[in-house]
C-alpha positions as CSV (number, residue, x, y, z in Angstrom):
1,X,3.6,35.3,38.7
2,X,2.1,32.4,36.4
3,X,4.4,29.8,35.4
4,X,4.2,27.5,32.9
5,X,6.6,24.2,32.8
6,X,7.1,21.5,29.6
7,X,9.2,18.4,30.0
8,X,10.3,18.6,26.9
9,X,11.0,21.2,24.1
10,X,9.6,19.0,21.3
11,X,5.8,19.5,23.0
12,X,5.6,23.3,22.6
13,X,5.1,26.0,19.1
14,X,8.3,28.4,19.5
15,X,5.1,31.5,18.7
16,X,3.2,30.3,22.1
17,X,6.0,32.1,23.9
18,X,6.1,35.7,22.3
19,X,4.8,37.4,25.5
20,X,6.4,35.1,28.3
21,X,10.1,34.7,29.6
22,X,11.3,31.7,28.9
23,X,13.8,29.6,31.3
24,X,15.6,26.6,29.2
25,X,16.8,23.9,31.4
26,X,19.3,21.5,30.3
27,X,21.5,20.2,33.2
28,X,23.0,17.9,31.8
29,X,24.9,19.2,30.4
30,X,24.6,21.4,27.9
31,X,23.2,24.6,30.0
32,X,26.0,24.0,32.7
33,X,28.5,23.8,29.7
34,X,27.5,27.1,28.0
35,X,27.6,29.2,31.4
36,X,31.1,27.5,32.0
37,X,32.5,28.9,28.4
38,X,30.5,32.5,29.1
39,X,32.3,32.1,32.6
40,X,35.7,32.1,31.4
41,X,35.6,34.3,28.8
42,X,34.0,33.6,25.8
43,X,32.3,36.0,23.9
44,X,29.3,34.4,22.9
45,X,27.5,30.8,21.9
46,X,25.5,30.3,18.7
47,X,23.1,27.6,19.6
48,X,21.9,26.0,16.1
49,X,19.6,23.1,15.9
50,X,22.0,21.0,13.2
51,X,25.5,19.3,12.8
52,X,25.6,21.2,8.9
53,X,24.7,24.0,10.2
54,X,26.9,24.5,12.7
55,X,29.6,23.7,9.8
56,X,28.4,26.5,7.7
57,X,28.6,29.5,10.3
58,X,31.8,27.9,11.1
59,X,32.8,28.4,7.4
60,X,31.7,32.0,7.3
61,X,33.7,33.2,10.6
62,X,36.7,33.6,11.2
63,X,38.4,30.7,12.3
64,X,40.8,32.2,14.6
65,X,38.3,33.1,16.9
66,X,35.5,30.6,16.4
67,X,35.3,27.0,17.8
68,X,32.8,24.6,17.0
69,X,31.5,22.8,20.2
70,X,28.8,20.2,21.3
71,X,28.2,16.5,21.4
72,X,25.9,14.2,19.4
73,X,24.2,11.1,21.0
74,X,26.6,12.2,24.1
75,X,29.9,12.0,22.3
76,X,32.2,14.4,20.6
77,X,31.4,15.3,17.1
78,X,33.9,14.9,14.5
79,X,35.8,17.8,13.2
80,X,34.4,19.6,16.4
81,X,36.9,21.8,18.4
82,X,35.2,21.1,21.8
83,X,32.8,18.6,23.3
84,X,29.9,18.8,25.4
85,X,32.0,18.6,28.6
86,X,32.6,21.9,31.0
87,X,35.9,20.7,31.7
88,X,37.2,21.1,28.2
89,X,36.0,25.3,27.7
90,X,38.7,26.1,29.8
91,X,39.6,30.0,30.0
92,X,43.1,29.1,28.0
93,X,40.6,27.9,25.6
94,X,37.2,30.1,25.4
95,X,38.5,33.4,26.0
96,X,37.8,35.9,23.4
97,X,36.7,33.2,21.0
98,X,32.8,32.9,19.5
99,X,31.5,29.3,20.1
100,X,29.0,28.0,17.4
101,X,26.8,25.0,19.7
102,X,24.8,22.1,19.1
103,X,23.7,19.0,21.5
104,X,21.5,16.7,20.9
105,X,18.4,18.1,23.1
106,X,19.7,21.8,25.0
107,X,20.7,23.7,21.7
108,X,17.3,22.4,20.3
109,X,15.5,23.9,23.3
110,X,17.0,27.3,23.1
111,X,16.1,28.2,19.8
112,X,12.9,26.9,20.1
113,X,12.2,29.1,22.9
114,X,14.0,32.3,21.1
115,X,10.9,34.3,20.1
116,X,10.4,34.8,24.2
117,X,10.6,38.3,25.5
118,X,13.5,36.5,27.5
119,X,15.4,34.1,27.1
120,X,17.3,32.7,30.2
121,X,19.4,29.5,30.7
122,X,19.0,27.7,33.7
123,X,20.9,25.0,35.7
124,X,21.7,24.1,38.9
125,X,24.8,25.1,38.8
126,X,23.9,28.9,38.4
127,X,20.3,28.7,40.1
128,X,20.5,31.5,42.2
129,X,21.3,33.7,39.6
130,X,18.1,32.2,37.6
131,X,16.3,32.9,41.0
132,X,17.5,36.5,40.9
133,X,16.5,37.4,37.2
134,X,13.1,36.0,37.6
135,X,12.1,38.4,40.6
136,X,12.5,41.2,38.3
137,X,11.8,39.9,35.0
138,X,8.0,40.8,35.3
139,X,6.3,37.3,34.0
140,X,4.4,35.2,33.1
141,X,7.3,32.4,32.9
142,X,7.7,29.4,30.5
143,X,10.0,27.0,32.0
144,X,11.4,24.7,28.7
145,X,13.0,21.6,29.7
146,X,15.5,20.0,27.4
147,X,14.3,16.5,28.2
148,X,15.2,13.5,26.0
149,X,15.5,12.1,23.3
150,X,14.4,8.5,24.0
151,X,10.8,9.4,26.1
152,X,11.1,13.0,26.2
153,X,11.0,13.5,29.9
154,X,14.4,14.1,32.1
155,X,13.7,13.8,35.4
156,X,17.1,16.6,36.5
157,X,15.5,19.5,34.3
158,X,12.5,18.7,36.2
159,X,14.3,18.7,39.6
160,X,15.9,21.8,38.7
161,X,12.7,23.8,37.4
162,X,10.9,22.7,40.7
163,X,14.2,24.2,42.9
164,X,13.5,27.3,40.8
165,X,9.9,27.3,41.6
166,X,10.6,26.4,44.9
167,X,12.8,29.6,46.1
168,X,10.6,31.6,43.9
169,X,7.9,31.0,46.5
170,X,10.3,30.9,49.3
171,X,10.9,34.9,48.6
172,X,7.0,35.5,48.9
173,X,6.5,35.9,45.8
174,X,2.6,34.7,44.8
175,X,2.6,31.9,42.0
176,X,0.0,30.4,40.0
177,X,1.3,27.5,38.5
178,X,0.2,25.2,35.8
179,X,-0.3,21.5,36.9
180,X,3.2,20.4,34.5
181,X,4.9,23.1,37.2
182,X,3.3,21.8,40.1
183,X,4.3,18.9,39.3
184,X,7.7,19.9,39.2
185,X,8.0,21.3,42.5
186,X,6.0,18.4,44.4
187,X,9.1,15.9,42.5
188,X,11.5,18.4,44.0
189,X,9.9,18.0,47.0
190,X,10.7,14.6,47.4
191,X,13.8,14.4,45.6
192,X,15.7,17.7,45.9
193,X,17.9,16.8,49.7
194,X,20.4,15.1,46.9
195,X,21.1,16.4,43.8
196,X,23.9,14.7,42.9
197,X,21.9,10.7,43.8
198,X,19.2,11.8,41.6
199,X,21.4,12.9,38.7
200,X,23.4,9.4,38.8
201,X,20.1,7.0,39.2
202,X,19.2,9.5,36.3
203,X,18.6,7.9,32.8
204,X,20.9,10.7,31.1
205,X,23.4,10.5,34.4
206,X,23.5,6.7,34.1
207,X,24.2,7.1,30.0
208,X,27.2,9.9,30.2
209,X,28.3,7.8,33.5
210,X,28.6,4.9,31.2
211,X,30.8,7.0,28.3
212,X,33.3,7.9,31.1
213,X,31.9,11.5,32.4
214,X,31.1,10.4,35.9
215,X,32.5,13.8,36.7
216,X,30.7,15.5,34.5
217,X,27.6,14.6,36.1
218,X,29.4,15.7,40.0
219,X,30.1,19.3,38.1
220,X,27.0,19.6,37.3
221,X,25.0,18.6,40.7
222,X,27.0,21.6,42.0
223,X,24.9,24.5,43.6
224,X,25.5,27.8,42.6
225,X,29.4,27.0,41.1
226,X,29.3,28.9,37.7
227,X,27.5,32.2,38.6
228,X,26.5,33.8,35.3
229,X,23.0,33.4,33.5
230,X,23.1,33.3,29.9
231,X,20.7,34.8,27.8
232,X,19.5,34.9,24.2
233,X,20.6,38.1,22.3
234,X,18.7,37.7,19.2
235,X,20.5,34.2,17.7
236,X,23.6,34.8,20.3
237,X,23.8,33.4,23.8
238,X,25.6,36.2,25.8
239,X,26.8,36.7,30.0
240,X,23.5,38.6,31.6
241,X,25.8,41.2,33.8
242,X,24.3,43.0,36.8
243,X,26.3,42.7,40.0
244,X,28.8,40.4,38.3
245,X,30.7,42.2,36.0
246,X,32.9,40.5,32.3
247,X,36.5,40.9,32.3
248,X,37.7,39.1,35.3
249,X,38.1,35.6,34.3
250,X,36.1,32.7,35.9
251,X,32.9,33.9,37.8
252,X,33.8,31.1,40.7
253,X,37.2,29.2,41.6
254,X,34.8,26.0,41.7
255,X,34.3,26.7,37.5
256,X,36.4,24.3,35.8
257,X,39.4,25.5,34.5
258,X,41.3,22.7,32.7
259,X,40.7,20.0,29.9
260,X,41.8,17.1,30.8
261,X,40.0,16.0,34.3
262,X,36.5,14.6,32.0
263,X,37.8,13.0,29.8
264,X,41.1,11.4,31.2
């Protein structure tokens, strides 16, 4: 399997990844958000690239079953239904409803990596699942981290495409990876016995730590707590379903379930 990694979405042509499946990492959060809202019921998440045009879907749905959701600069965005905060798509909330997306960085990444033959979403919080999909998915992999706005690297998507790599080769399953990859998985190497340290001495941990979502960045250090993979229908973000099967409410009794713990 070759695998390819970028630290940042901003570094790549969306055409270079026509014939690869393509893993977008955004752990912070907006990758662990979007699996929470799939995970207790909602019906899909339209990532878009823009404030306006979030707005303008929003106007031509209807808006008894659409919320608009995501975060700007970290914080709420006004007139938004939601934030960028898993504890606010509760099931009472999300279920049944369409969710039109944007984030500052993980929104940006998905659509740039949409003309993959796959497109998966990746975090830590559903990893194994990630883990599961690639064995079968048949390569060559691009692995398209979120990063950051301010220098474009994040060191948790890093972490989080070097675990991937990591129990890719722990199945013996032959790699050739870049050096960007190899990089990744030597940084995992060294960092990876504690998630949830490296997430708060992070530069994004330490920012959404400082706006008051210290337990955002706990939820989403969590291994394996929001079992579903999303992935890129066309435009639409949908619940990938094997073994795990829609219609029974949150995937894991870890998944957050209520507004109000994040954001007091």
């Amino acid at each position: 399997m070759k695998i390819e990694l970028y630290f940042n979405a901003s570094q790549t042509d969306e055409l270079q990844f026509r014939d690869r499946v393509v893993v977008v990492i955004d752990v912070l959060r907006s990758n662990t958000t979007i699996a929470t809202a799939l995970s207790n019921g909602a019906k899909e998440v339209i990532p878009v690239t823009s404030v306006e045009s979030a707005v303008k879907i929003g106007n031509n749905l209807f808006g008894d079953v659409t919320l608009l959701g995501g975060e700007r600069n970290g914080k709420p965005i006004e007139g938004f239904n939601l934030g960028n905060s898993p504890f606010e798509y509760s099931e009472t909330i999300v279920k049944g409803k369409s969710i039109i997306f944007h984030s500052s960085n993980g929104s940006q990444a998905v659509v740039k990596g949409r003309r993959g033959k796959k497109v998966v979403l990746a975090a830590f919080v559903n990893i194994s699942r990630v883990v599961d999909f690639l064995k079968t998915s048949g390569g060559p992999v691009t692995f398209l981290c979120a990063g950051s706005l301010n220098d474009g690297f994040s060191i948790e998507d890093a972490l989080c495409g070097g675990m991937v790599i990591s129990r890719i080769i722990e199945k013996k399953i032959d790699v050739e990876l870049s050096d960007a990859s190899l990089t990744a998985l030597t940084l995992y190497k060294s960092l990876g016995k504690n998630i949830l340290k490296a997430l708060r001495a992070s530069e994004n941990g330490r920012f959404l730590i400082g706006l008051g979502f210290e337990n955002d960045v706990k939820f989403c250090a969590g291994m394996d707590t929001v079992p579903v993979l999303p992935v890129l229908e066309g435009n639409i973000l949908r619940r990938y379903d094997d073994s795990t099967k829609p219609g029974k409410g949150s995937a894991n009794s870890d998944a957050p379930d209520k507004a109000d713990t994040a954001n007091g």
